[in-house]
PDB file of N, CA, C and O in Angstrom:
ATOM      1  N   UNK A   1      95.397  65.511  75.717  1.00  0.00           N
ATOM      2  CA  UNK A   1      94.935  66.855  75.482  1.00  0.00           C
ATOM      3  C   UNK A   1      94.880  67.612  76.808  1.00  0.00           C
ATOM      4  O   UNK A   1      94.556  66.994  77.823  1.00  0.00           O
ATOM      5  N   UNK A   2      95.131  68.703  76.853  1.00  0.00           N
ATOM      6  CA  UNK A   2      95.338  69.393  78.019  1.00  0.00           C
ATOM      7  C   UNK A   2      94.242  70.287  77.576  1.00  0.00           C
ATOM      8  O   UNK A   2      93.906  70.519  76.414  1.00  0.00           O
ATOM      9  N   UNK A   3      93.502  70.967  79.173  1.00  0.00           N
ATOM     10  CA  UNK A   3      93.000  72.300  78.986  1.00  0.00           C
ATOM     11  C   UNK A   3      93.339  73.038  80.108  1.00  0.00           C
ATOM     12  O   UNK A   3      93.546  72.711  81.277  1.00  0.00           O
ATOM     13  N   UNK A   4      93.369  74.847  79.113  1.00  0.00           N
ATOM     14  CA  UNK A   4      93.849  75.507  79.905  1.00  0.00           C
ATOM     15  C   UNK A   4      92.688  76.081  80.718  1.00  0.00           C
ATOM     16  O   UNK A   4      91.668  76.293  80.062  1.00  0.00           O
ATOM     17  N   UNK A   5      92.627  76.523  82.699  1.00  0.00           N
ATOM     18  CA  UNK A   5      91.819  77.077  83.302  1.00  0.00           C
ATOM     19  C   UNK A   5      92.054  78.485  82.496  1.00  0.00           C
ATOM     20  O   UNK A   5      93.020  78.934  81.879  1.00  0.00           O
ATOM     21  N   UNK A   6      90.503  79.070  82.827  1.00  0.00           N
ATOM     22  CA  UNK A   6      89.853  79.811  82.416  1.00  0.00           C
ATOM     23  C   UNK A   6      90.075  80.961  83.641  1.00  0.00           C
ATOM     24  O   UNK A   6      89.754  80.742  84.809  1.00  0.00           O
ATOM     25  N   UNK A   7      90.692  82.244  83.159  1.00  0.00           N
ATOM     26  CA  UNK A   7      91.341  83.133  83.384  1.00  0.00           C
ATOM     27  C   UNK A   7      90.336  84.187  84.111  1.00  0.00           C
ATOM     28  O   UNK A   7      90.273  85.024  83.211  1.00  0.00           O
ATOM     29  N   UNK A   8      89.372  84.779  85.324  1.00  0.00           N
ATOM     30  CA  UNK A   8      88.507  85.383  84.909  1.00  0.00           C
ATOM     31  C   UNK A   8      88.875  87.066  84.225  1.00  0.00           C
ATOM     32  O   UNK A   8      89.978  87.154  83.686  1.00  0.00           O
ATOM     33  N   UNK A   9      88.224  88.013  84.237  1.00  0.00           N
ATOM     34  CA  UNK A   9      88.423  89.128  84.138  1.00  0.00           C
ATOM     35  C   UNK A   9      89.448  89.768  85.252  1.00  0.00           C
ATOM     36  O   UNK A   9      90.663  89.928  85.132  1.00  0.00           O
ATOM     37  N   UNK A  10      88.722  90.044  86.215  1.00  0.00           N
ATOM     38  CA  UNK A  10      89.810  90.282  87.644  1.00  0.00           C
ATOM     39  C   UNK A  10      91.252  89.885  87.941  1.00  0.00           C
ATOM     40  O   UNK A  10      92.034  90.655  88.498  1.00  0.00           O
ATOM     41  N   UNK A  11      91.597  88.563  87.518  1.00  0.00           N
ATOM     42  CA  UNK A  11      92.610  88.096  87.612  1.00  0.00           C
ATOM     43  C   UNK A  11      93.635  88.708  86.174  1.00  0.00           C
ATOM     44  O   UNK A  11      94.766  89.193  86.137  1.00  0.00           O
ATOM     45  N   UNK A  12      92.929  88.500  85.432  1.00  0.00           N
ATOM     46  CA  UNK A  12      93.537  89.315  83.920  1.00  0.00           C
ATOM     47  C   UNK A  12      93.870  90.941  84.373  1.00  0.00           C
ATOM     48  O   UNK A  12      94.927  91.520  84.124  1.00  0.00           O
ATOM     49  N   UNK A  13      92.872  91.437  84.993  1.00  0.00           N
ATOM     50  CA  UNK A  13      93.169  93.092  85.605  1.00  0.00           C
ATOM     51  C   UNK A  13      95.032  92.757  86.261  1.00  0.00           C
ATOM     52  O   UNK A  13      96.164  93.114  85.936  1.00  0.00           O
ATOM     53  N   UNK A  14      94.676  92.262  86.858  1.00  0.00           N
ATOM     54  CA  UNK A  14      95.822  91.976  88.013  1.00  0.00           C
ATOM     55  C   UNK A  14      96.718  92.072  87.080  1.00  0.00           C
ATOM     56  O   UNK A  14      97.505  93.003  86.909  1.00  0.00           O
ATOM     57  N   UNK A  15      96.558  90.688  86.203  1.00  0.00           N
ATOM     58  CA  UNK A  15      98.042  90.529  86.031  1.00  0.00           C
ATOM     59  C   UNK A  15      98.634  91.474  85.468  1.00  0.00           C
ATOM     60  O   UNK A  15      99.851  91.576  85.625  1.00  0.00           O
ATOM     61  N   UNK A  16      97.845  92.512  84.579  1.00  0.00           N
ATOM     62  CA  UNK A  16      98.415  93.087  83.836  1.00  0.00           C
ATOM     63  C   UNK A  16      98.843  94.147  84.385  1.00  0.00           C
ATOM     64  O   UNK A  16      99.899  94.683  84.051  1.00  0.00           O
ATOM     65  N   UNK A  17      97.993  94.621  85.391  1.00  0.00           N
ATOM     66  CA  UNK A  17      98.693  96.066  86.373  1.00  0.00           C
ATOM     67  C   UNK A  17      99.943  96.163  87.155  1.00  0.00           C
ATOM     68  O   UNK A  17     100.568  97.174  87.475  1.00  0.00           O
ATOM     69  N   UNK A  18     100.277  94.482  87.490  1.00  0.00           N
ATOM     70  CA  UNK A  18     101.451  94.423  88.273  1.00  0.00           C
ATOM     71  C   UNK A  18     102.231  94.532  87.461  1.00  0.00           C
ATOM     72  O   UNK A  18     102.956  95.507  87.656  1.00  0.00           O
ATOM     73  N   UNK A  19     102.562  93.711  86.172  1.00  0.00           N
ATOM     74  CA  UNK A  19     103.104  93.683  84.736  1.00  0.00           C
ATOM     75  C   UNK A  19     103.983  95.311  84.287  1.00  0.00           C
ATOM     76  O   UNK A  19     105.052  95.665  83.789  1.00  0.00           O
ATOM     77  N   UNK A  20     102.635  95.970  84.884  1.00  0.00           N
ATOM     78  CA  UNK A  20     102.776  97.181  84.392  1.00  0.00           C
ATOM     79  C   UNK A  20     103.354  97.983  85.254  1.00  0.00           C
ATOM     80  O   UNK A  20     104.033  98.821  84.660  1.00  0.00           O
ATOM     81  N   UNK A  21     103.386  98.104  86.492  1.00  0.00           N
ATOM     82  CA  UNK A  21     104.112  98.575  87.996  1.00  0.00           C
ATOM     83  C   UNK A  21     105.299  98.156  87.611  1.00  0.00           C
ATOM     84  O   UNK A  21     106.173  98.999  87.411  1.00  0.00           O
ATOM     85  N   UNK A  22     105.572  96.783  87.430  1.00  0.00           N
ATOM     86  CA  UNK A  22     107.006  96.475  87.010  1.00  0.00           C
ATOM     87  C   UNK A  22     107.718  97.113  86.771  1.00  0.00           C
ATOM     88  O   UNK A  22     108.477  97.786  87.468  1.00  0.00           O
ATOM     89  N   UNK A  23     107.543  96.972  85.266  1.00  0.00           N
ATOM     90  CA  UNK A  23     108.184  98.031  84.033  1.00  0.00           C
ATOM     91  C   UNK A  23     108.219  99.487  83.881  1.00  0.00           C
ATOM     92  O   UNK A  23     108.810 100.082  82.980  1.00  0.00           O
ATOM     93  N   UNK A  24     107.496 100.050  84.896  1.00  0.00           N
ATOM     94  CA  UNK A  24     107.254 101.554  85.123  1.00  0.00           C
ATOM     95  C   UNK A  24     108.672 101.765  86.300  1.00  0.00           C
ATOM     96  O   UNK A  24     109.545 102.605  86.082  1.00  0.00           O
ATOM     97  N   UNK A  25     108.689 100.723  87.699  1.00  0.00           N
ATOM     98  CA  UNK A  25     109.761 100.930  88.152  1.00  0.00           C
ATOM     99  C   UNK A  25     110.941 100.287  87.930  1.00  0.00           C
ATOM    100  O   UNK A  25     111.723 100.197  88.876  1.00  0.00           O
ATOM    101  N   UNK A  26     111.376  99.585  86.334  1.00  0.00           N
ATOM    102  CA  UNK A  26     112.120  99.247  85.722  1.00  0.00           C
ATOM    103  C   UNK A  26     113.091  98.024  85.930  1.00  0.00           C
ATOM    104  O   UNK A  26     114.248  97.983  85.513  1.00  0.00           O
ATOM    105  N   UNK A  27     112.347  96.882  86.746  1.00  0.00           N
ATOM    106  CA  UNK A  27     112.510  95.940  86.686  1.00  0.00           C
ATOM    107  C   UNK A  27     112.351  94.556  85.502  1.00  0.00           C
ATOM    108  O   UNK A  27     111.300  94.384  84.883  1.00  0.00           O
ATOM    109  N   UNK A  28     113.100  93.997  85.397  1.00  0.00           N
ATOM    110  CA  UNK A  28     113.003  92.763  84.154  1.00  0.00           C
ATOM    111  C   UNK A  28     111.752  91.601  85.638  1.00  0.00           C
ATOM    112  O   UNK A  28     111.624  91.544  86.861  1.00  0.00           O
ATOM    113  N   UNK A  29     111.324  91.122  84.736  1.00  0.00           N
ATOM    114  CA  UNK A  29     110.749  89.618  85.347  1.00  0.00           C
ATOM    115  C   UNK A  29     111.669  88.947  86.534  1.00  0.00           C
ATOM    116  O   UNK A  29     111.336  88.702  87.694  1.00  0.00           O
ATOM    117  N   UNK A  30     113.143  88.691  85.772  1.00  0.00           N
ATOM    118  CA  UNK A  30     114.138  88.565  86.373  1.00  0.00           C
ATOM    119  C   UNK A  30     114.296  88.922  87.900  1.00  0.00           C
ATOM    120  O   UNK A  30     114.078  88.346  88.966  1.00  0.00           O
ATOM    121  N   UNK A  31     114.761  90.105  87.513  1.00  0.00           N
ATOM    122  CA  UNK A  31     115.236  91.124  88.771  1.00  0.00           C
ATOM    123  C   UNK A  31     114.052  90.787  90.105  1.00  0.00           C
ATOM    124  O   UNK A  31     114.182  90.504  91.296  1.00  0.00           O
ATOM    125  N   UNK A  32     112.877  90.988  89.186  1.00  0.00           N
ATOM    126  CA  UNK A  32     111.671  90.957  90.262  1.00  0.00           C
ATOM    127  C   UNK A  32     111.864  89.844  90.937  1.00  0.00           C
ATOM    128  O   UNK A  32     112.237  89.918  92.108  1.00  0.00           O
ATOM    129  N   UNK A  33     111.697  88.904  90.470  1.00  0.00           N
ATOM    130  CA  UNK A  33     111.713  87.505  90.854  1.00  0.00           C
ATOM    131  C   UNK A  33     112.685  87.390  91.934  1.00  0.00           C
ATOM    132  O   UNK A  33     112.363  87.047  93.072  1.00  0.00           O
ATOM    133  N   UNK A  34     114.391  87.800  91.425  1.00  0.00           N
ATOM    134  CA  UNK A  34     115.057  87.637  92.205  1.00  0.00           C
ATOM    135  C   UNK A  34     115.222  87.880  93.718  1.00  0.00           C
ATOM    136  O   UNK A  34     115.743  87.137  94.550  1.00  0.00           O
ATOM    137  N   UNK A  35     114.489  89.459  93.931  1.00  0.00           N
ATOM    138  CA  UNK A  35     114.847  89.891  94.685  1.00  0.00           C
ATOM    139  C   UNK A  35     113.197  89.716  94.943  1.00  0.00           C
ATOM    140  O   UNK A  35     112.794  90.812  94.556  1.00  0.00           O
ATOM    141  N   UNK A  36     112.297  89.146  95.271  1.00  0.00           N
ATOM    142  CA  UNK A  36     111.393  88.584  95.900  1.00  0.00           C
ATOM    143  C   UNK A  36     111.405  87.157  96.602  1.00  0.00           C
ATOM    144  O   UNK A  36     110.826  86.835  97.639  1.00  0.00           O
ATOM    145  N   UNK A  37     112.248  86.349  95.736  1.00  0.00           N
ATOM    146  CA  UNK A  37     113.089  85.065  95.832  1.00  0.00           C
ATOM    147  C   UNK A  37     111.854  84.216  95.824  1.00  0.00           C
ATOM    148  O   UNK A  37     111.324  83.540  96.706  1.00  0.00           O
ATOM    149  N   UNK A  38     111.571  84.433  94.655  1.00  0.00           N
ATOM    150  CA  UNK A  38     110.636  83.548  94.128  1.00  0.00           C
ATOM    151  C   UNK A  38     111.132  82.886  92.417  1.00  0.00           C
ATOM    152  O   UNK A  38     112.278  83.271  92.185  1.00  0.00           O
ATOM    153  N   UNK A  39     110.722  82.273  91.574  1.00  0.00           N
ATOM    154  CA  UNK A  39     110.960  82.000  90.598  1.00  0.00           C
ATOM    155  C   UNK A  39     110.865  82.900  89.273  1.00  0.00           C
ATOM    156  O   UNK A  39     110.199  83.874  89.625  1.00  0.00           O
ATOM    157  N   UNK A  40     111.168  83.034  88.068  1.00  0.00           N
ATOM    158  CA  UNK A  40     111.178  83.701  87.384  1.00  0.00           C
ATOM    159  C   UNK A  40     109.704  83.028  86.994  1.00  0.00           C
ATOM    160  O   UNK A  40     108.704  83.697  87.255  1.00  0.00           O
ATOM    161  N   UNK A  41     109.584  82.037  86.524  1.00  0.00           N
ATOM    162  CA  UNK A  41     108.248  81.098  85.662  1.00  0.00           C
ATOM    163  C   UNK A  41     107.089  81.517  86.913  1.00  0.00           C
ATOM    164  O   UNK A  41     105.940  81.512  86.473  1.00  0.00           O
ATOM    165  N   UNK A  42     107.186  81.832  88.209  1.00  0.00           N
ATOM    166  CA  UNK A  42     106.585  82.672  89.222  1.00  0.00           C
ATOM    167  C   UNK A  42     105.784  83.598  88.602  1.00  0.00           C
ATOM    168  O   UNK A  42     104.608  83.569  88.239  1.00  0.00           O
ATOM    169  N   UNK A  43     106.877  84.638  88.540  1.00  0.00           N
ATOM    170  CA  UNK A  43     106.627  86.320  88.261  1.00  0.00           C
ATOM    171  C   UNK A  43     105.886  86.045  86.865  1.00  0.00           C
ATOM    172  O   UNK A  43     104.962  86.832  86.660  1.00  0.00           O
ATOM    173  N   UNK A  44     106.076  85.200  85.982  1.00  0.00           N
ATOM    174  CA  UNK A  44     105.381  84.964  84.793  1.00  0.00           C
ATOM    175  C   UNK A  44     104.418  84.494  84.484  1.00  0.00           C
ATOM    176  O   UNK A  44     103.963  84.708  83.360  1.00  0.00           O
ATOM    177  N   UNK A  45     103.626  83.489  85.617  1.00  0.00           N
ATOM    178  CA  UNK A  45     102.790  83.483  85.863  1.00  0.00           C
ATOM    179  C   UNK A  45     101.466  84.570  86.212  1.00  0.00           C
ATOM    180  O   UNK A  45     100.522  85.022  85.563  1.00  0.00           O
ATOM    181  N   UNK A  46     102.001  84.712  87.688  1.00  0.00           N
ATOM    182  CA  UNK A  46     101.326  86.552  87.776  1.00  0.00           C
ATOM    183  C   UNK A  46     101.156  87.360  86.696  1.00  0.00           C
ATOM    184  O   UNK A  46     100.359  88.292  86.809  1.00  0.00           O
ATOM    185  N   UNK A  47     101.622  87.231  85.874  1.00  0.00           N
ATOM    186  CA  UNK A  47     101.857  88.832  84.787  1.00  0.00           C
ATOM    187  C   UNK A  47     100.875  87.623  83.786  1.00  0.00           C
ATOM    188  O   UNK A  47     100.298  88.282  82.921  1.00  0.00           O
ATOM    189  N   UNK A  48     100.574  86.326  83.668  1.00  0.00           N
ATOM    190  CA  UNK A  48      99.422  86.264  82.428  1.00  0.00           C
ATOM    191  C   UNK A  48      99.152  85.380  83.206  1.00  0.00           C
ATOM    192  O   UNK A  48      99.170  84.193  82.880  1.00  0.00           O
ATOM    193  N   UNK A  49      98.633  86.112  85.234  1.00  0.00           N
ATOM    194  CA  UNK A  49      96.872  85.654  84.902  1.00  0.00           C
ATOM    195  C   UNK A  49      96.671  84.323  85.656  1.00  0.00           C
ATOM    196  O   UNK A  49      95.615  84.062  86.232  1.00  0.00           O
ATOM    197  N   UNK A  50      97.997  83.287  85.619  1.00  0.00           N
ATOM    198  CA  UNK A  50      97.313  82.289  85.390  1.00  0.00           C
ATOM    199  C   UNK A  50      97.928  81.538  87.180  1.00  0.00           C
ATOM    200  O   UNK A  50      97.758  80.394  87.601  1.00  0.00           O
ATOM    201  N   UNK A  51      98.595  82.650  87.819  1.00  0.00           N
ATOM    202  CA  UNK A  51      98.945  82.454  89.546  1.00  0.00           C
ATOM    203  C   UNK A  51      98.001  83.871  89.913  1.00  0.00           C
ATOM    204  O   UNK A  51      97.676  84.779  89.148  1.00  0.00           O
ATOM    205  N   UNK A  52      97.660  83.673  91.539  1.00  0.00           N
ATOM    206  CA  UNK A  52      97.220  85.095  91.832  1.00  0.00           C
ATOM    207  C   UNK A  52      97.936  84.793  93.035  1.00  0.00           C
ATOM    208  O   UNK A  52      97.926  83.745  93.680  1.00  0.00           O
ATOM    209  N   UNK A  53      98.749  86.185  93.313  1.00  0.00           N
ATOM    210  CA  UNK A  53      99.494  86.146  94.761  1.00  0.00           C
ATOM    211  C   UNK A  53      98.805  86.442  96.056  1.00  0.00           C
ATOM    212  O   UNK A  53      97.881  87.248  96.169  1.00  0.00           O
ATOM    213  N   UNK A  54      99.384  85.646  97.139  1.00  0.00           N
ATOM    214  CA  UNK A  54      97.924  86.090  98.474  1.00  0.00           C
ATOM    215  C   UNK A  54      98.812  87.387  98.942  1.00  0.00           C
ATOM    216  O   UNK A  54      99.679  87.974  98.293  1.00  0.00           O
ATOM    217  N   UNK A  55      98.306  87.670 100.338  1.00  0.00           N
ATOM    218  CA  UNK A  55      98.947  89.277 100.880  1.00  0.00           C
ATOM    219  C   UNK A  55     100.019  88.979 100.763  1.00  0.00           C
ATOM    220  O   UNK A  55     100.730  89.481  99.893  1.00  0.00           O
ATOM    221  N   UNK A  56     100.478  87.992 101.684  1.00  0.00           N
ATOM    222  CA  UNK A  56     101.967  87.820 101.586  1.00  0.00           C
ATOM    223  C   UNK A  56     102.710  88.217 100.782  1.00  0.00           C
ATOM    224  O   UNK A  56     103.536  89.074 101.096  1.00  0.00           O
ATOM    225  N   UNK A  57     102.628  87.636  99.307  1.00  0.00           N
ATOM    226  CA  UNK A  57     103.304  87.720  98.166  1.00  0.00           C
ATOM    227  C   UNK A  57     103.183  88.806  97.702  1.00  0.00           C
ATOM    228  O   UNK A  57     104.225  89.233  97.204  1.00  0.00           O
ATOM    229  N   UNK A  58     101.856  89.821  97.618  1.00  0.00           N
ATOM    230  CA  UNK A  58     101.791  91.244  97.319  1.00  0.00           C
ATOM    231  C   UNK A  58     102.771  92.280  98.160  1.00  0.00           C
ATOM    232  O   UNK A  58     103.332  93.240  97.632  1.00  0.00           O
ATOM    233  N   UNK A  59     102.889  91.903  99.634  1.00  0.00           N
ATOM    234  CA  UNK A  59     103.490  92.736 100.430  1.00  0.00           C
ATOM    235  C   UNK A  59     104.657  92.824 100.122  1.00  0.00           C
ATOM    236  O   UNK A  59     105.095  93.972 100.202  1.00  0.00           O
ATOM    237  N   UNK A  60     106.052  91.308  99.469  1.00  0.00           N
ATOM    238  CA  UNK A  60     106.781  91.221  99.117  1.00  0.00           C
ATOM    239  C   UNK A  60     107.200  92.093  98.078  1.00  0.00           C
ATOM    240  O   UNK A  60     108.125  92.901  97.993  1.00  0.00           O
ATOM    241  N   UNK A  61     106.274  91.724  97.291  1.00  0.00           N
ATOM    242  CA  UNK A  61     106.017  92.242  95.534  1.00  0.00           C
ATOM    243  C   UNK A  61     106.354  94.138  95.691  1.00  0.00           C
ATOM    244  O   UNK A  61     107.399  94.651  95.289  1.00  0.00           O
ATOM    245  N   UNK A  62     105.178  94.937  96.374  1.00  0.00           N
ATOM    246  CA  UNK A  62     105.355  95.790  97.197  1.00  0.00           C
ATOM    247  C   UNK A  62     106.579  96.657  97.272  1.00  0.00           C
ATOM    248  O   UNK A  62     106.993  97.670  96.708  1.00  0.00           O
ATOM    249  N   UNK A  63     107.026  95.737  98.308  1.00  0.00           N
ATOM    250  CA  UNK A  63     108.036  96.654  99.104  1.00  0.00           C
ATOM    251  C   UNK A  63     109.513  96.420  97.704  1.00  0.00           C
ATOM    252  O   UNK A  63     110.260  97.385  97.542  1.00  0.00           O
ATOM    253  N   UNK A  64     109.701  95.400  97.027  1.00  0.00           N
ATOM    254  CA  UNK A  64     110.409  95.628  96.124  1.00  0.00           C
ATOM    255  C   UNK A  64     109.909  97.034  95.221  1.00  0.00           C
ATOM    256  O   UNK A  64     110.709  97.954  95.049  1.00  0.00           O
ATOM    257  N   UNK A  65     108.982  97.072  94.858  1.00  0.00           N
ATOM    258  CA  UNK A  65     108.555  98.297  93.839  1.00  0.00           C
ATOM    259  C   UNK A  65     108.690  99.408  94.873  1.00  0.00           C
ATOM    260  O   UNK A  65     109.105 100.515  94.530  1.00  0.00           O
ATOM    261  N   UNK A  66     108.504  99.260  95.556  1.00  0.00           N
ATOM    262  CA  UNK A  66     108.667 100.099  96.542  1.00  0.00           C
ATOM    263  C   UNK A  66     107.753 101.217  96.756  1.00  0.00           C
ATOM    264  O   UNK A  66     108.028 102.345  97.164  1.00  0.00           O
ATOM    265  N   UNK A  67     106.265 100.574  96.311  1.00  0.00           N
ATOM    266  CA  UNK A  67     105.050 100.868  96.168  1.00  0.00           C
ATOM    267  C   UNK A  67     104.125 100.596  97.874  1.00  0.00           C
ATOM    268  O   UNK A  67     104.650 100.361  98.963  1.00  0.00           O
ATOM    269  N   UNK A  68     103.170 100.688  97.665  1.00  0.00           N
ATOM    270  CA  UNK A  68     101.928  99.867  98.892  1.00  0.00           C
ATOM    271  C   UNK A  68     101.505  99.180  98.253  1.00  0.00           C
ATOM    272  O   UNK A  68     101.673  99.187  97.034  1.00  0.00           O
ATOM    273  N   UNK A  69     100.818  98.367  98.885  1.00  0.00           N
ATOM    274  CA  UNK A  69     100.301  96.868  98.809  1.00  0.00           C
ATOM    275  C   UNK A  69      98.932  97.446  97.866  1.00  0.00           C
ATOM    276  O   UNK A  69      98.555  96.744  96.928  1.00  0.00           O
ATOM    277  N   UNK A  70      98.221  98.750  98.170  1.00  0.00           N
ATOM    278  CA  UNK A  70      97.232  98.809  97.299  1.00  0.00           C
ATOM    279  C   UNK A  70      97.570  99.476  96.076  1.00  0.00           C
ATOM    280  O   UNK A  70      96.626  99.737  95.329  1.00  0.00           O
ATOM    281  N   UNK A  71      98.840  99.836  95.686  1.00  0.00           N
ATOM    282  CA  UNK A  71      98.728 100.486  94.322  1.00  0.00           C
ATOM    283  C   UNK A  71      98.441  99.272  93.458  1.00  0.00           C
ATOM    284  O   UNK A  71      97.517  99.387  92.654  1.00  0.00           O
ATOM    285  N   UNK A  72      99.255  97.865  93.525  1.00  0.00           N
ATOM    286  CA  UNK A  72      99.262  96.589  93.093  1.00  0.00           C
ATOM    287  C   UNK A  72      97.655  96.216  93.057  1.00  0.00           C
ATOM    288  O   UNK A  72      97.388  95.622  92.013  1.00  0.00           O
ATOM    289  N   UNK A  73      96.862  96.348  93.654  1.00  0.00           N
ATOM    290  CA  UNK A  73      95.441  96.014  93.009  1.00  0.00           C
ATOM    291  C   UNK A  73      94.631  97.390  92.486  1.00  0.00           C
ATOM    292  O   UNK A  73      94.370  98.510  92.926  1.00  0.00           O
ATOM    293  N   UNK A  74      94.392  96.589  91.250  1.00  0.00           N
ATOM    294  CA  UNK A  74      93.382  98.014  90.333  1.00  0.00           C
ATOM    295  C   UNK A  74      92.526  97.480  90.440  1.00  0.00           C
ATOM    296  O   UNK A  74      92.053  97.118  89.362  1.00  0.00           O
ATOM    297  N   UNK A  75      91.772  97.075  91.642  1.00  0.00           N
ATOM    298  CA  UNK A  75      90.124  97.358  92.104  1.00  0.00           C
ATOM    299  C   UNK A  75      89.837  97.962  93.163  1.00  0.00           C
ATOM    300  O   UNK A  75      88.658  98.148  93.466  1.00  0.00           O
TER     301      UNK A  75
END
């Protein structure tokens, strides 16, 4: 039997805002992934919650959207 960790609120914010940055600047999971050069099962993580990226990975994340590092956190 497996259990799954427990997701808090904050991290659920996250995932879903980056999720949502995504698809606003019209990237697939894919694309993102690619051109971050990280994994697709990565980027899918992030988006439900269940990875949280450190600066690093935001700054990456970022400059692909071609956003700042703080639009990516909605706190």
């Amino acid at each position: 039997m497996t259990t799954k960790a427990k997701i808090n609120e904050k991290d659920l914010k996250l995932a879903r805002h980056l999720q949502k940055i995504r698809k606003e600047k019209g990237f697939t999971q894919e694309e993102l992934a690619e051109k971050v050069g990280v994994t697709l099962t990565y980027i899918g993580y992030l988006e439900l919650g269940y990875k949280i990226p450190n600066m690093h990975m935001l700054q990456k994340i970022a400059e692909v959207l071609n956003v700042k590092v703080k639009e990516l956190i909605p706190f």
